[in-house]
FILOTI-683280 format. One record per residue: residue number from 1; z, x, y of N, C-alpha, C, CB in turn; residue in three letters. Coordinates in steps of 0.001 Angstrom, whole numbers. Glycine has a CB too. Example, Ala and Ser with C-alpha at 12.3 -4.5 7.8 and 13.67 -1.06 7.14 Angstrom:
// residues 2
REC  seq      n.Z      n.X      n.Y     ca.Z     ca.X     ca.Y      c.Z      c.X      c.Y     cb.Z     cb.X     cb.Y  type
REC    1     7800    13190    -5690     7800    12300    -4500     7800    13200    -3300     9046    11308    -4473   ALA
REC    2     7080    12850    -2250     7140    13670    -1060     7870    12900       30     5725    14084     -598   SER
END
This chain:
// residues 65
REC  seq      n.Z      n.X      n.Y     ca.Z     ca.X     ca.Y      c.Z      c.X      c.Y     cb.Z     cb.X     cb.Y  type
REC    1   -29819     -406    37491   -28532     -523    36853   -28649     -886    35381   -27702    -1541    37567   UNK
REC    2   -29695    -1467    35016   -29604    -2190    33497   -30102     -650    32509   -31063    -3927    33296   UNK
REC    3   -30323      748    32980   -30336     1416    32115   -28279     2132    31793   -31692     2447    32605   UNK
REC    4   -27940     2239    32835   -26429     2608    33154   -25583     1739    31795   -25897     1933    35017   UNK
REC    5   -26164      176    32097   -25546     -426    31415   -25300     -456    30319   -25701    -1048    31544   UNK
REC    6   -26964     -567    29729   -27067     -148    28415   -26386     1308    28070   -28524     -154    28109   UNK
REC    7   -26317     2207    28804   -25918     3335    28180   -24282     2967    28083   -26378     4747    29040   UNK
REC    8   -23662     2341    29004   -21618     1991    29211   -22224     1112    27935   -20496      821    31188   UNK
REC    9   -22590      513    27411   -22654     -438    25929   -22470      936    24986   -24501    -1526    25545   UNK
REC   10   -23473     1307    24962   -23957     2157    23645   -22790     2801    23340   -25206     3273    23821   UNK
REC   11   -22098     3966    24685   -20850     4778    24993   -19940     3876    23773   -20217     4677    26915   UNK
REC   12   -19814     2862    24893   -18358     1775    24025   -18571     1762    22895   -18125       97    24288   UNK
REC   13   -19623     1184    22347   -19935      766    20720   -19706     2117    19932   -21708      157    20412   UNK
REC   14   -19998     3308    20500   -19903     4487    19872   -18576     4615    19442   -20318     5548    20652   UNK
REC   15   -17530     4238    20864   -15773     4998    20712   -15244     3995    19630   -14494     4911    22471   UNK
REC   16   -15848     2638    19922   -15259     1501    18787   -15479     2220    17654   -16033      -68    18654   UNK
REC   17   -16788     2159    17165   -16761     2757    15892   -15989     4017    15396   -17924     2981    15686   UNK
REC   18   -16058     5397    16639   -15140     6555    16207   -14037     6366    15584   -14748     7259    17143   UNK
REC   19   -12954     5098    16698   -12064     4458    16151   -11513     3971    14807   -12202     3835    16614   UNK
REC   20   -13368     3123    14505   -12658     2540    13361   -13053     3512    12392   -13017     1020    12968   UNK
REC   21   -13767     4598    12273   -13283     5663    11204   -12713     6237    11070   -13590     6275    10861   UNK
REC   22   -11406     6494    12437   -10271     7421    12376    -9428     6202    11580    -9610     8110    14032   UNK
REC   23    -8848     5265    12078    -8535     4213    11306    -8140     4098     9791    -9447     3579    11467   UNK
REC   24   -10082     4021     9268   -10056     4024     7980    -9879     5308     7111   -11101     3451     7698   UNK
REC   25    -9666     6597     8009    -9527     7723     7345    -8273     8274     6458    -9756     8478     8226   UNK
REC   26    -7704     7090     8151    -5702     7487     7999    -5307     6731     6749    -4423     6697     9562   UNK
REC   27    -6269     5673     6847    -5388     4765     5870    -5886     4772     4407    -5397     3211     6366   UNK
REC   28    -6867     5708     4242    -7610     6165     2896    -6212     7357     2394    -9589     7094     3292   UNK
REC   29    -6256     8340     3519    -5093     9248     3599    -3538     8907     2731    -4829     9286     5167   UNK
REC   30    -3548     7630     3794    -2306     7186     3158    -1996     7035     2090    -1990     6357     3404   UNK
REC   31    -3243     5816     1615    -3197     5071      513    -3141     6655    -1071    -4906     3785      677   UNK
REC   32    -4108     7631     -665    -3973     8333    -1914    -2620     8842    -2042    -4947     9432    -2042   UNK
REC   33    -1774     9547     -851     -523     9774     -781      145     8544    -1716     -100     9859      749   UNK
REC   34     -220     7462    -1462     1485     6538    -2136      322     6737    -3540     2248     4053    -1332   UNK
REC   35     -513     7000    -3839     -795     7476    -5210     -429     8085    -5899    -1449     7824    -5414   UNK
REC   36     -662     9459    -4989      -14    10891    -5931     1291    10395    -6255      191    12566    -5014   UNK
REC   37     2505     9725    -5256     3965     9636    -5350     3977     8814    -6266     4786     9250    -4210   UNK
REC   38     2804     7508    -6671     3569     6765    -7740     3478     7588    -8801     3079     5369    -8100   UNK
REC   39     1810     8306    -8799     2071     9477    -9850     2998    10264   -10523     1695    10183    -9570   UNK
REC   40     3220    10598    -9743     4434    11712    -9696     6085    11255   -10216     4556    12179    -7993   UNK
REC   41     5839     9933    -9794     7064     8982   -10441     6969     8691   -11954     7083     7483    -9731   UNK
REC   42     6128     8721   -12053     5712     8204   -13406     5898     9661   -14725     3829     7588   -13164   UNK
REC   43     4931    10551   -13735     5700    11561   -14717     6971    12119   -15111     5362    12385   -14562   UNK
REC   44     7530    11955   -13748     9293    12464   -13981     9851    11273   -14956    10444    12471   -12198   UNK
REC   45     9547    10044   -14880    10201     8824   -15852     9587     9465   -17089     9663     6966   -15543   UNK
REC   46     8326    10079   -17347     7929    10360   -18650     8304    11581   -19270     6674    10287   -18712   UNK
REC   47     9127    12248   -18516     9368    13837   -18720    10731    13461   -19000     9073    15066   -17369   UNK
REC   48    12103    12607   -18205    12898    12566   -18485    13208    11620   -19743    13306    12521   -17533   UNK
REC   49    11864    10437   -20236    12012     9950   -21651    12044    10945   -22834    10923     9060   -21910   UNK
REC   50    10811    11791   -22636    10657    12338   -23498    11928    13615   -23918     9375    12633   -23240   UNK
REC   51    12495    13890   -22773    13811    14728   -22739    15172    14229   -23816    14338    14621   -21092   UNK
REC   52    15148    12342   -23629    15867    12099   -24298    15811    11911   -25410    16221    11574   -23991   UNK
REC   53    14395    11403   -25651    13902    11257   -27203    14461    12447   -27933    12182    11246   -27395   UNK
REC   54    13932    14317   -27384    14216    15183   -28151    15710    15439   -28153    13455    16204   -27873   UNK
REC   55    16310    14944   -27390    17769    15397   -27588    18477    14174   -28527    18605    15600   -25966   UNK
REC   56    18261    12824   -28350    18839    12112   -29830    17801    12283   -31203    19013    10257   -29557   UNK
REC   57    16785    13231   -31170    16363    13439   -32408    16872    14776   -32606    14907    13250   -32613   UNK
REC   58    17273    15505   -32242    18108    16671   -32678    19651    16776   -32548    17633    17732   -31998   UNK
REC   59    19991    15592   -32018    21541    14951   -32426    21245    14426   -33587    22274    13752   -31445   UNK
REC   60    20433    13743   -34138    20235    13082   -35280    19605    13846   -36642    19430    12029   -34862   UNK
REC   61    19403    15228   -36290    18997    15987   -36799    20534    16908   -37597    18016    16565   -35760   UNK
REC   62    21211    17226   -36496    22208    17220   -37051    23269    17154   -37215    22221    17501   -37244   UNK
REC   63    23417    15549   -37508    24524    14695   -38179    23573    14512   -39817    24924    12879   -37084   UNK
REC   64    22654    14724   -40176    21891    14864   -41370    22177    16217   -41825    20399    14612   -41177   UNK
REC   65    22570    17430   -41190    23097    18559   -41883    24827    18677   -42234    22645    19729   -40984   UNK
END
């Protein structure tokens, strides 16, 4: 029996670990996802600054004509 055993150990220790790399895969997964989105936030805030910048510098452009 003590080879059985060792092998029901080894088995287990194997699925634990499978586990904990599905685990850490999802949550690598995740984590770049809320990346790209803060990304992605950041550019629309920088696309819609820069939108306004050019539109009160060409309101201001002309009230000077």
């Amino acid at each position: 029996m003590g080879f059985m055993d060792t092998a029901k150990d080894a088995a287990d220790a194997t699925g634990d670990k499978i586990g904990e790399v599905v685990d850490d895969t999802k949550e690598r997964v995740s984590d770049k996802v809320d990346e790209m989105q803060a990304d992605a936030e950041v550019a629309k805030a920088e696309a819609e600054r820069d939108a306004v910048h050019a539109k009160n510098e060409h309101k201001e452009h002309m009230r000077q004509d």
